[in-house]
Legacy VTK file of the C-alpha trace (Angstrom):
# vtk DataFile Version 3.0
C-alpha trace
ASCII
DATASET POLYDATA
POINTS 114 float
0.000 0.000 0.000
1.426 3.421 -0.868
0.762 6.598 1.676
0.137 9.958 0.357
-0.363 12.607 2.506
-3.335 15.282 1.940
-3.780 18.356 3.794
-7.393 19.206 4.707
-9.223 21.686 2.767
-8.979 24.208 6.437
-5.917 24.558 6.064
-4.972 23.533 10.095
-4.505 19.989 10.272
-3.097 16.717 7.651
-5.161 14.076 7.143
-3.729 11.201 6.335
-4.479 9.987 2.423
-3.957 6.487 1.750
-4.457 4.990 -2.108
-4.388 0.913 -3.026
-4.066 -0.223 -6.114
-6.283 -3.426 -6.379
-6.443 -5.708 -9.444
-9.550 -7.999 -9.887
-8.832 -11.006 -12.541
-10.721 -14.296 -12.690
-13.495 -12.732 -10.078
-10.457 -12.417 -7.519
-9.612 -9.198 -6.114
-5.285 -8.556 -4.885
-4.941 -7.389 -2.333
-8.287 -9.541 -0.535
-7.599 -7.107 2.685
-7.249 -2.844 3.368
-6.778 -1.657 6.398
-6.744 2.209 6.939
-7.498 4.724 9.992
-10.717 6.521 10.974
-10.233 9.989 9.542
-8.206 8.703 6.320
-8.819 9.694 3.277
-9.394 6.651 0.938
-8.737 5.863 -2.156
-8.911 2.591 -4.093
-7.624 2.105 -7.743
-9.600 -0.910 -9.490
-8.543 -2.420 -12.649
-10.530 -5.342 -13.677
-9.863 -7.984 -16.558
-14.051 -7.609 -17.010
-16.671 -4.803 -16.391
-18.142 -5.153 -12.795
-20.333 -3.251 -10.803
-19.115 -2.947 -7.109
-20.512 -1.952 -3.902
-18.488 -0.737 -0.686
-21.238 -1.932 2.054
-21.497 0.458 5.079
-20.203 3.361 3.167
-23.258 2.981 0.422
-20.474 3.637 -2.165
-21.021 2.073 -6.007
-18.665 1.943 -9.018
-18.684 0.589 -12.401
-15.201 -0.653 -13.717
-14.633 -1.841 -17.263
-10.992 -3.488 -18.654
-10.239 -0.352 -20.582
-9.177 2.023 -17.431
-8.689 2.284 -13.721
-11.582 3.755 -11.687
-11.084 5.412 -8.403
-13.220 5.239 -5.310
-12.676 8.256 -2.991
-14.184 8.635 0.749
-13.219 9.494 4.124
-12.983 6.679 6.219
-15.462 7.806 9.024
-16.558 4.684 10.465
-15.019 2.010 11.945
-15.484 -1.843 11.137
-15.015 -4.708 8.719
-16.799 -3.602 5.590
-16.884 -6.031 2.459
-16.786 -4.519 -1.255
-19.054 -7.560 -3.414
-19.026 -7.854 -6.962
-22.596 -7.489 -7.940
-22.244 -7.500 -11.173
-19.862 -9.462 -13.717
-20.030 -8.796 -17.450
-21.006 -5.279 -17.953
-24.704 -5.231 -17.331
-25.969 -1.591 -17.415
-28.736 -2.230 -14.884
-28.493 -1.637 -11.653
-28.217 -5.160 -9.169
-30.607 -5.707 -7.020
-28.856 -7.851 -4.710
-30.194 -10.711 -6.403
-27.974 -11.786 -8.991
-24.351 -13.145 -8.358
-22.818 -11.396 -5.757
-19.086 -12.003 -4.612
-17.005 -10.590 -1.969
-13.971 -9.897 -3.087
-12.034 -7.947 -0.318
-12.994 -6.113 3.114
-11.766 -2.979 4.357
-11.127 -2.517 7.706
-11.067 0.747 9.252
-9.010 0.927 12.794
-10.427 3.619 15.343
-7.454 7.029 14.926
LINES 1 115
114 0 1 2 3 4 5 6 7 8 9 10 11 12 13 14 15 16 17 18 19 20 21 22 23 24 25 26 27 28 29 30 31 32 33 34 35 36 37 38 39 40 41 42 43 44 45 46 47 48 49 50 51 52 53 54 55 56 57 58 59 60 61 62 63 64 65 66 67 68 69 70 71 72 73 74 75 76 77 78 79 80 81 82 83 84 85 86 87 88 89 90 91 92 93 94 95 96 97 98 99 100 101 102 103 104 105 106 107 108 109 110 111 112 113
C-alpha cells in the first residue's frame, strides 16, 4: 500500500491519504484485505480484466469498472469496522443489481479507530 499525505481543505490539520491499487482477474480481487485509519482519506484504484459493478457496504459507495481504465473510489474513512466490497455484477450489465444476482465478496476494508 502506498501513503500519500493530503492536507485538509482548512488549512490547520493533515489528514492522512492512503491509495491501493487493487487488481480484480478471474473474479479475484489482490490485495483480498485494506486496512486504513478513521479519519483517512481513501482511495482505491480498481482495474478489472471484465466490467463489474461494485458496492463498498457500510459506506453505500457504487462503481462501475470496465478493462479499458482504472476507476477510483474516494471517501473518508469515518466509520469504523469490517466492511466487504461484493461484486454485484460481472459482465457489464448496465442495470443496476438488485442484490439478487451473483454477488461475490472480493475484499474487506477494515477501518481501525485514529
Amino acid at each position: 500500500m502506498m501513503l500519500m499525505a493530503a492536507l485538509s481543505p482548512w488549512g490547520d490539520a493533515a489528514a492522512t491519504g492512503r491509495l491501493t491499487d487493487i487488481r480484480i482477474e478471474h473474479r479475484t480481487a489482490e490485495p483480498d484485505l485494506v486496512r486504513v485509519y478513521q479519519g483517512d482519506i481513501v482511495t482505491l484504484r480498481w482495474l478489472t480484466d471484465e466490467p463489474v459493478t461494485l458496492h463498498l457496504h457500510g459506506y453505500d459507495i457504487e462503481l462501475a469498472v470496465t478493462p479499458s481504465k482504472a476507476e477510483e473510489m474516494t471517501f473518508e474513512a469515518f466509520a469504523t469496522g469490517r466492511f466487504p466490497v461484493e461484486a454485484h455484477q460481472f459482465g457489464g450489465s448496465e442495470e443496476h443489481h438488485d442484490h439478487g444476482g451473483e454477488e461475490k465478496t472480493l475484499l474487506y476494508l477494515e477501518v481501525l479507530p485514529e
